[in-house]
N, C-alpha and C positions, 0 to 999 in steps of 0.2 A: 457336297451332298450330305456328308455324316453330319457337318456342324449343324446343317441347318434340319434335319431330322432329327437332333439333338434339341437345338433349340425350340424347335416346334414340340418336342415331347415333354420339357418342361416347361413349359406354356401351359400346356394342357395339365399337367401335374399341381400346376400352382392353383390354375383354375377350378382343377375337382376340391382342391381343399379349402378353395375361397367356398364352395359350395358347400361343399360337407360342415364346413363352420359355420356359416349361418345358418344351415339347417340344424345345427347341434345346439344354437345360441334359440329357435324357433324352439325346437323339439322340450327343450329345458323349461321353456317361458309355459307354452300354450301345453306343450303332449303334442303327441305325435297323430292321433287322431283329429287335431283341429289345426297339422299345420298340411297347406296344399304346397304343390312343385311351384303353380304359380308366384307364392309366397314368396318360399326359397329362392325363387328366382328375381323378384324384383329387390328382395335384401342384395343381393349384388349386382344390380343394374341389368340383366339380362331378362330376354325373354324364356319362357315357359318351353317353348320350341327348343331354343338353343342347350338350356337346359338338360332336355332328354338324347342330347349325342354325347352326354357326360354318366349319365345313369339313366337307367333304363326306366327305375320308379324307385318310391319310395320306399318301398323295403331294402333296397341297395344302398340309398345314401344313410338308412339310419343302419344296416350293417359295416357301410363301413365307420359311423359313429362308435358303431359299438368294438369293432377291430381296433380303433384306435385307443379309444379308452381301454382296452384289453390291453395291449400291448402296453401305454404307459402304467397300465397300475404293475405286469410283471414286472418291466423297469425299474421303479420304485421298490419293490421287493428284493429284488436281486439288486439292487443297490445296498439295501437297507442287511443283507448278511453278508455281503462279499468284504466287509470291511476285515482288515487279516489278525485284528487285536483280540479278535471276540469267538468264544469258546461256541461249540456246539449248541449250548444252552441259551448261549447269549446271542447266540443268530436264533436259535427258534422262538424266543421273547422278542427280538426284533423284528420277525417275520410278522409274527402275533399281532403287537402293537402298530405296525406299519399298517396291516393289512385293517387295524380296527381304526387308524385316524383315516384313509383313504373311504375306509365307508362310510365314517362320518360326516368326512366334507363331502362325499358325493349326495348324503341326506340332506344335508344343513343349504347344499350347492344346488342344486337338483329337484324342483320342485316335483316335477311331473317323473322324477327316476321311477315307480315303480312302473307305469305305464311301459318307459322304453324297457327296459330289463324285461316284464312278461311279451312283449311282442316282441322281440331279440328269444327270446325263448321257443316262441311258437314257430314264430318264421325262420327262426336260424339255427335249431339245435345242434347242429354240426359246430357251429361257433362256441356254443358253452360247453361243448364237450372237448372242443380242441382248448377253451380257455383252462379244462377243468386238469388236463394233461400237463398244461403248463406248470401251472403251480404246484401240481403233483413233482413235475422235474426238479422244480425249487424248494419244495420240500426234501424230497430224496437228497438233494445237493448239501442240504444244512445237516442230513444224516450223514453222510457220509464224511462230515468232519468228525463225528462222534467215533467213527470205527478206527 
């Protein structure tokens, strides 16, 4: 019984992110106001029904776009100072610089990025405040090499 309520949980795992990634590859192309669930949903062969036992609407599936890409860009960050050769300075230049090519490529990558970033703002401020903590951590982190 666990295997198989295992394996049925990742099923359903693979499948929300079969979603959330077309809808992220949508979101990117068109903005997020001209793309529908319908959409989302035939990018992966499913109907629009089916769909919604995965996410409730679209402000969920582009929340959890924007959870993801939160978490991989702190990833990158905390990658980019944990390296153990490099002085205080030399992680907060690395934080700097990291954090300035990831918003680069998210500009250059991203057509429609301003769109999703102000509705991730309005619909999910709790998100960019939890984002804004993080990197706060990762800051504090590259200080406290300095002490």
């Amino acid at each position: 019984m666990n295997a198989v309520n295992t394996s049925q949980k990742n099923i359903e795992l693979d499948i929300s992110s079969q979603i959330v990634e077309a809808a992220h590859n949508r979101f990117r192309h068109y903005g997020y106001g001209k793309t529908t669930m319908a959409e989302i949903a035939a990018d992966i062969g499913m109907s629009a029904a089916n769909l919604y036992r995965y996410f409730k609407n679209k402000q969920d599936i582009i929340a959890e776009c924007a959870n993801r890409s939160m978490c991989e860009r702190l990833d990158r960050l905390r990658v980019a100072i944990r390296k153990p050769e490099l002085s205080a300075i030399e992680r907060l230049k690395a934080y700097v610089l990291t954090d300035l090519v990831i918003s680069q490529e998210m500009a250059e990558n991203d057509e429609k990025i301003n769109e999703l970033v102000n509705n991730i703002t309005l619909q999910r401020p709790d998100m960019v405040y939890s984002k804004i903590e993080a990197e706060n951590a990762v800051i504090e982190e590259i200080l406290s090499y300095g002490n």
